[in-house]
DRENDO-1510 file (C-alpha; in Angstrom, 1 decimal, always signed):
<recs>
REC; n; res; u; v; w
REC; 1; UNK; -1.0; +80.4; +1.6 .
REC; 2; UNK; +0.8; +83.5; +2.8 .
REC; 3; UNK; +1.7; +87.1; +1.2 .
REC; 4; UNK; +4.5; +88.8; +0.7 .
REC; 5; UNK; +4.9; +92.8; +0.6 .
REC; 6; UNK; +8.7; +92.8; +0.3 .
REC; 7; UNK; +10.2; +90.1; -1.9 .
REC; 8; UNK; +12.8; +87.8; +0.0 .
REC; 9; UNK; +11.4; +88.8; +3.6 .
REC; 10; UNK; +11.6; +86.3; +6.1 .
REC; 11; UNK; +8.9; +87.7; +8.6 .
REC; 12; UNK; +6.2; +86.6; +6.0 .
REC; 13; UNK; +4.9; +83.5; +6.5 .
REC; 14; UNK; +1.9; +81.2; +6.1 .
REC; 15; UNK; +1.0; +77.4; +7.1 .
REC; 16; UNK; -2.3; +75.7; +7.2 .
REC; 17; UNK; -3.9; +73.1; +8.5 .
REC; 18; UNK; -6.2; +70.3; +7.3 .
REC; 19; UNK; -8.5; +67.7; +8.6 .
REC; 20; UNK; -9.9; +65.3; +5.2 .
REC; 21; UNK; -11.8; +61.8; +4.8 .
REC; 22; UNK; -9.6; +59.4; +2.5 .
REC; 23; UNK; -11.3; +56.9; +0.4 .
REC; 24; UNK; -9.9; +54.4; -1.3 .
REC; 25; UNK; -11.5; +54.4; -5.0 .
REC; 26; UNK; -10.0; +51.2; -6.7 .
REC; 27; UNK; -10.8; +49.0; -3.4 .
REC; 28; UNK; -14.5; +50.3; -3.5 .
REC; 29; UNK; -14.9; +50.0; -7.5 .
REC; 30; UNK; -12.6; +47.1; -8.3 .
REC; 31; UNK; -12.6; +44.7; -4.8 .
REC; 32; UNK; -9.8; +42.9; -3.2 .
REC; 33; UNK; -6.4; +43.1; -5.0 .
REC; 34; UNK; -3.6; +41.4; -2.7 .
REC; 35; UNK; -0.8; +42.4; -5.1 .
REC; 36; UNK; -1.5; +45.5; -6.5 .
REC; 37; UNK; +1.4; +48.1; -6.7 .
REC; 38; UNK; -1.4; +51.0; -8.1 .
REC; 39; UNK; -4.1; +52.3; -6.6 .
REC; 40; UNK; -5.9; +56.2; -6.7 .
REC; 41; UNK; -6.8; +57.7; -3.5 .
REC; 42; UNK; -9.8; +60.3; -3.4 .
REC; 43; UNK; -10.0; +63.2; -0.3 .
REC; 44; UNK; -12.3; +65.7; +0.4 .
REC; 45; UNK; -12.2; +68.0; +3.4 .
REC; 46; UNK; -11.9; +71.6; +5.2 .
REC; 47; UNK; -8.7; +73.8; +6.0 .
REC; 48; UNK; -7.6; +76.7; +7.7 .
REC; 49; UNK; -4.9; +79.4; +7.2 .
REC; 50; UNK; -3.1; +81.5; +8.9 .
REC; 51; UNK; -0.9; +84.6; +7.3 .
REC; 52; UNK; +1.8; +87.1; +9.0 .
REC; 53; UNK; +3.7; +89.1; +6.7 .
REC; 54; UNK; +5.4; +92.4; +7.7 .
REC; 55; UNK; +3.6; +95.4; +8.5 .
REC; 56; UNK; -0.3; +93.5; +8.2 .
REC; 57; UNK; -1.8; +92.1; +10.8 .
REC; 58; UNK; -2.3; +88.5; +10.9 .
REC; 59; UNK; -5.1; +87.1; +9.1 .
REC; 60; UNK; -6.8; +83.8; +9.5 .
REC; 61; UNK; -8.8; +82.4; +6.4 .
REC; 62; UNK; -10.7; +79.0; +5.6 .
REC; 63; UNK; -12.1; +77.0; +2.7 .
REC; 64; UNK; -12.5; +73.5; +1.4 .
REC; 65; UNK; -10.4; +71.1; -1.0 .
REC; 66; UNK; -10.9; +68.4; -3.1 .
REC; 67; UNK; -7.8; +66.4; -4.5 .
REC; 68; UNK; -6.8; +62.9; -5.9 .
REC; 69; UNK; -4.1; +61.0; -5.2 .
REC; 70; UNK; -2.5; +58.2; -7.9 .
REC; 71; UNK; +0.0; +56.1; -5.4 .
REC; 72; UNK; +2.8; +53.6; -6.7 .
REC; 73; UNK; +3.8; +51.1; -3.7 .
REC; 74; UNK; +7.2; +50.8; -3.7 .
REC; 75; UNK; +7.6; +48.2; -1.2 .
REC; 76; UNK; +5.6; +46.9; +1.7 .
REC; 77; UNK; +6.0; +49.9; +3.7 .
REC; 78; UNK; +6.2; +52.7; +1.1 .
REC; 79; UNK; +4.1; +54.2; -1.4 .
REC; 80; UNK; +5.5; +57.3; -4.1 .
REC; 81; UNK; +2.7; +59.8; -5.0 .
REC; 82; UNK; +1.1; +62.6; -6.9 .
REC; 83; UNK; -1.3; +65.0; -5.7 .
REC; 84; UNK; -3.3; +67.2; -7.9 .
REC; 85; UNK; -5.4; +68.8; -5.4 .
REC; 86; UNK; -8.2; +72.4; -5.4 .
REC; 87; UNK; -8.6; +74.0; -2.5 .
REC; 88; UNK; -11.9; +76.8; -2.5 .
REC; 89; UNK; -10.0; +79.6; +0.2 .
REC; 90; UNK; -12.4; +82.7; +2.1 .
REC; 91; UNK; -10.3; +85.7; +0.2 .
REC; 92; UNK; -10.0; +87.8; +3.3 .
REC; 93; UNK; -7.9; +90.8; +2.5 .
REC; 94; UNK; -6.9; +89.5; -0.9 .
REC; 95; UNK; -4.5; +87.1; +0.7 .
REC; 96; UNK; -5.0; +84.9; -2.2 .
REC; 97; UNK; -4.8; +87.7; -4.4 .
REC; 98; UNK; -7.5; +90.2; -6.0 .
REC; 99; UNK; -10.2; +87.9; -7.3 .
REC; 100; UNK; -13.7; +88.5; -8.4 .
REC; 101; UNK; -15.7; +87.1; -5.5 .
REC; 102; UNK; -14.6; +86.6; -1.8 .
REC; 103; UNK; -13.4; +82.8; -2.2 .
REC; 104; UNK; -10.5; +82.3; -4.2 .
REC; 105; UNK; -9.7; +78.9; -6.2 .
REC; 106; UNK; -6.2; +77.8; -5.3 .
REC; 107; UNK; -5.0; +75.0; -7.7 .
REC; 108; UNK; -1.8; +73.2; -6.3 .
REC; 109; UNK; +0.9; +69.6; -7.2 .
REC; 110; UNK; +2.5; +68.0; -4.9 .
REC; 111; UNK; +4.7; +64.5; -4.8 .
REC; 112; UNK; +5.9; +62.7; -1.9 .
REC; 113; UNK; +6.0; +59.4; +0.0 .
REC; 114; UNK; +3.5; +57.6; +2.4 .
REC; 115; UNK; +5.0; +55.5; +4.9 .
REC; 116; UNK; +2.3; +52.9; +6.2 .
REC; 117; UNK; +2.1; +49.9; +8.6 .
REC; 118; UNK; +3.0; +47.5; +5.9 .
REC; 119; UNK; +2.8; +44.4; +7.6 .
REC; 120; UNK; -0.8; +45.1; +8.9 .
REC; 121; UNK; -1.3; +45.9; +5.0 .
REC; 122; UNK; +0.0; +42.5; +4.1 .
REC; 123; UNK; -2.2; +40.9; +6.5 .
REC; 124; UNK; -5.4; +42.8; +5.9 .
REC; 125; UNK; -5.4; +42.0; +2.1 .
REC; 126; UNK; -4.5; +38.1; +2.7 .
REC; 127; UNK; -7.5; +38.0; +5.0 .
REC; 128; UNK; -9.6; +40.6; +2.4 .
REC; 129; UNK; -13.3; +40.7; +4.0 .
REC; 130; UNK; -11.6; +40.8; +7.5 .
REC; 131; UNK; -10.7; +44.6; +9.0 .
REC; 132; UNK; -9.3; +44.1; +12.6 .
REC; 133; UNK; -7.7; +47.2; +14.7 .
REC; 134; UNK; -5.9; +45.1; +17.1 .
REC; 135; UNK; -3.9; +48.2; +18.5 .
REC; 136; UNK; -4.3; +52.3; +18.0 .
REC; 137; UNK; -1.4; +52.1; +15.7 .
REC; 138; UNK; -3.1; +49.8; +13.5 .
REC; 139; UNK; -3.8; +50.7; +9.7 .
REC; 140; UNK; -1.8; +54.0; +10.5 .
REC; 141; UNK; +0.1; +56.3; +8.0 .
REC; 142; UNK; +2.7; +58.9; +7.6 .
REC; 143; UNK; +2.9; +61.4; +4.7 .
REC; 144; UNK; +5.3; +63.5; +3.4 .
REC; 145; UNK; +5.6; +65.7; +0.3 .
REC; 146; UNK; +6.5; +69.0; -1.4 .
REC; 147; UNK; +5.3; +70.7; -4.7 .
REC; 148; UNK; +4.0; +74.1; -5.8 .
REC; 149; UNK; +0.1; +75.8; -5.2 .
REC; 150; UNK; -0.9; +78.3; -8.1 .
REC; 151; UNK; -2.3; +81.6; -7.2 .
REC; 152; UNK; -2.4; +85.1; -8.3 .
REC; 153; UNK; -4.5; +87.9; -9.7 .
REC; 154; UNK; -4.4; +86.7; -13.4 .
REC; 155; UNK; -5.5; +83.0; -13.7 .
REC; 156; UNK; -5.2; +83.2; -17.3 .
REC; 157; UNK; -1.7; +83.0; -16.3 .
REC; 158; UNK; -1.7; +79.7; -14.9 .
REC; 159; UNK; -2.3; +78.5; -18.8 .
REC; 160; UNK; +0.4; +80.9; -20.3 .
REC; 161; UNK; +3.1; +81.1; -17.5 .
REC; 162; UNK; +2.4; +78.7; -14.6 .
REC; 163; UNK; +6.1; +79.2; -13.3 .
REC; 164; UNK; +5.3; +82.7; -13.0 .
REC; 165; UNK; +2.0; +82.2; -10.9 .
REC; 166; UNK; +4.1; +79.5; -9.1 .
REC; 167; UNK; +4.7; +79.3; -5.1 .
REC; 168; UNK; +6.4; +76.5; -3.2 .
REC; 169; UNK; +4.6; +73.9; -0.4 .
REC; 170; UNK; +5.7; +72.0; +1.9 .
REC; 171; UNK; +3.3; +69.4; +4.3 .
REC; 172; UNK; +3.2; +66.5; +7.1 .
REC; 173; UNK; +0.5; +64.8; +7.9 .
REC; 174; UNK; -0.5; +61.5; +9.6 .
REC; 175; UNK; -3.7; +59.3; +8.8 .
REC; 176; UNK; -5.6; +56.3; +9.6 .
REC; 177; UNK; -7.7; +53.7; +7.7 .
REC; 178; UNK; -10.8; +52.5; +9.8 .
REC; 179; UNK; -12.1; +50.6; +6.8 .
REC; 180; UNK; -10.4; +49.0; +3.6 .
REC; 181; UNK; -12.1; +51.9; +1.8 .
REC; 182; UNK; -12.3; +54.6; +4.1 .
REC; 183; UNK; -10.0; +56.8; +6.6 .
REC; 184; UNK; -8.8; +59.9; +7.3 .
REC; 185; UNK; -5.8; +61.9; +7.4 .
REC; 186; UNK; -4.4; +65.8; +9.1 .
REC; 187; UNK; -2.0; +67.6; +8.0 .
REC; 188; UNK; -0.2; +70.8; +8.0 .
REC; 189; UNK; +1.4; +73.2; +5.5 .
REC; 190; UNK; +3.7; +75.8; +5.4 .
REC; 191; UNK; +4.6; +78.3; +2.6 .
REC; 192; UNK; +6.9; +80.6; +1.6 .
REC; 193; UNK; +5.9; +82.2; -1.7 .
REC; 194; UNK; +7.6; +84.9; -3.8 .
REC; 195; UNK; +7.2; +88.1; -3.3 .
REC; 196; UNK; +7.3; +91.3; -5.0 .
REC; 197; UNK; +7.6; +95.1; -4.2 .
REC; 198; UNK; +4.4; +96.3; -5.1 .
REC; 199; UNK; +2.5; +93.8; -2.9 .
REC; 200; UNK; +0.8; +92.1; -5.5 .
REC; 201; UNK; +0.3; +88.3; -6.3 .
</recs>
């Protein structure tokens, strides 16, 4: 989410953060399933931004994103996952680069691990109706993972030369399930995009 003016400059920067409601969509659609290794997460929620690249004063930008999230449980404690998320970003000062409207539509892919409270998991689908939160740390998570977000002033580009439009991400975040269906997670994000000379995306 940030902008570079001079390519390889390490005073540009940009992280985010992000506050989003989890839900579970096999558990709602398809019930109880004490053995399943597959399940699809759906989130929805709001973001800021922050950017600070050389000789521009910092900006801060918002938006909304939508994303879904296919998981593979590796064991009782770890989950491997995908991420193909959209995130709707407030364009201020073409951060996002020149679009036609003031919100731009940042596509992004991400893969990482989830690290959960895997006994707890264990127990809660043995008992499957019952939902206890015994302690704070109960039903907790841990998240971490790295991809690419897509964004520049051509989106035709995305389709032709994706690489090109291309920009590495990085993010934490922690979560918590307060139902078998529902919870919610923060996280933050930093960037560090290629640049170019002429200041464009």
């Amino acid at each position: 989410t940030d902008f570079l003016r001079e390519e390889g400059s390490a005073k540009n920067k940009g992280a985010g953060l992000s506050a989003e409601a989890i839900f579970d969509l096999n558990y709602a659609i398809k019930g109880y399933e004490p053995e399943r290794r597959f399940w699809v997460n759906g989130l929805l929620g709001a973001s800021l931004a922050r950017h600070k690249y050389e000789g521009i004063d910092e900006v801060l930008t918002y938006g909304w994103g939508v994303a879904l999230q296919p998981n593979l449980r590796l064991n009782k404690d770890v989950s491997w996952f995908l991420e193909p998320r959209v995130d709707v970003m407030k364009n201020t000062d073409n951060v996002y680069g020149a679009t036609s409207g003031s919100w731009a539509v940042v596509p992004s892919l991400l893969t990482g691990v989830n690290i959960h409270n895997g006994s707890n998991l264990k127990t809660l689908r043995e008992r499957n109706a019952q939902f206890t939160h015994a302690t704070v740390y109960d039903h907790l998570f841990i998240e971490g993972a790295m991809g690419a977000y897509f964004s520049g002033r051509q989106y035709g580009m995305l389709f032709s030369n994706p690489l090109s439009q291309a920009r590495p991400k990085f993010y934490a975040a922690i979560g918590k399930w307060f139902t078998p269906t529902s919870g919610m997670r923060i996280w933050g994000d930093v960037n560090k995009p290629k640049g170019d000379k002429t200041g464009e995306h």
